[in-house]
C-alpha positions as CSV (number, residue, x, y, z in Angstrom):
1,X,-29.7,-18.2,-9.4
2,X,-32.7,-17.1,-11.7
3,X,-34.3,-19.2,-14.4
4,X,-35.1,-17.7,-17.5
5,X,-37.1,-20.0,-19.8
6,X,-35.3,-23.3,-18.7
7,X,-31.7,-21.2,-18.7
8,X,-29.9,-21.2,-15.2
9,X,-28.1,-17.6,-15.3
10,X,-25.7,-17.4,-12.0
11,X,-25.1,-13.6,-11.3
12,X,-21.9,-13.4,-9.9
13,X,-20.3,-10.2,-8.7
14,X,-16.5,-9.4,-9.3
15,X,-15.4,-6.6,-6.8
16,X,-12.3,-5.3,-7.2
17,X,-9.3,-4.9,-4.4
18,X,-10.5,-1.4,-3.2
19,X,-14.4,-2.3,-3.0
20,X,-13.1,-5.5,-0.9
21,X,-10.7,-3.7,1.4
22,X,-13.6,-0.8,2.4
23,X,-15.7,-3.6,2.7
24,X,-13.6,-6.1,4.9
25,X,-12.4,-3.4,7.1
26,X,-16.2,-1.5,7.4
27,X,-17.5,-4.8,8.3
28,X,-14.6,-5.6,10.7
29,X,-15.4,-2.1,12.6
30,X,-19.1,-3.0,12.6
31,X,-18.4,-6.2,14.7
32,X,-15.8,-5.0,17.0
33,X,-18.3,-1.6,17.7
34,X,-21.4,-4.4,18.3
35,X,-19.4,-6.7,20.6
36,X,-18.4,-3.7,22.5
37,X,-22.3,-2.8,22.5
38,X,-23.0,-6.0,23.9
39,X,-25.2,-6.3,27.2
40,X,-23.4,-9.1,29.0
41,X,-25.5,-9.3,32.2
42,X,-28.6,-10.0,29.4
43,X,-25.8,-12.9,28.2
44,X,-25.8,-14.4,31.6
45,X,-29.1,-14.7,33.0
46,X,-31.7,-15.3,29.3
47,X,-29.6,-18.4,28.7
48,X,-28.7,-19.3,25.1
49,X,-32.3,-17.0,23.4
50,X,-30.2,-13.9,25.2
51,X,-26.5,-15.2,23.8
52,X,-28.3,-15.3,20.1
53,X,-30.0,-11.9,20.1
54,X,-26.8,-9.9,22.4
55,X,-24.5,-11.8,20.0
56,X,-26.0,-12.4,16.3
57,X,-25.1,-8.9,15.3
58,X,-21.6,-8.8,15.8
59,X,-20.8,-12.1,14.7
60,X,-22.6,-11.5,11.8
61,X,-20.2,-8.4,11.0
62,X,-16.8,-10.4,11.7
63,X,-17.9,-13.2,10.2
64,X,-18.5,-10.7,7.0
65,X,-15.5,-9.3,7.4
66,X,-13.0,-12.5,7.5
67,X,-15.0,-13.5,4.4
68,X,-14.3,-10.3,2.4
69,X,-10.9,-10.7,3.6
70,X,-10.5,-14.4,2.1
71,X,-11.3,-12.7,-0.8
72,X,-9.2,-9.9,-0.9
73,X,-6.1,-12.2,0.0
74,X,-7.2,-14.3,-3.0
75,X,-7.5,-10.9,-5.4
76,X,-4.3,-9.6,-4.0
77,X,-2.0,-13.2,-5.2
78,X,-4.0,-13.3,-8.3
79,X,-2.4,-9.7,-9.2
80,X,1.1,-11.0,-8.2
81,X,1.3,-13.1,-10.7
């Protein structure tokens, strides 16, 4: 949100099916690539510091990509109708 002069202006950004669908599936392929990167021997011995940095990237990337997908679902009934 910015504030311009005691005005609250929300920016919000309306992608449409195509931008969602590169999106959801680049950022499903970034998280499956990263948990395949993963160092699981650095999992098992640093405790939960080596389970957060081994683990925070491809998360991060599924995490992004079931969220574009939520709205790509959403984008694709709204055209049904």
């Amino acid at each position: 949100m910015f504030s311009l002069n005691n005005q609250i202006l929300v920016l919000m950004w309306k992608p449409s099916k195509t931008t969602l669908f590169i999106l959801m599936l680049s950022m499903t392929i970034v998280g499956g690539i990263a948990f395949s990167l993963v160092n699981w021997e650095v999992v098992e011995s640093k405790g939960f510091k080596g389970v957060y940095n081994e683990l925070s990237l491809p998360i991060l990337g599924l995490v992004l990509g079931f969220y574009f997908m939520v709205h790509y679902v959403k984008k694709l009934k709204e055209t049904e109708k």
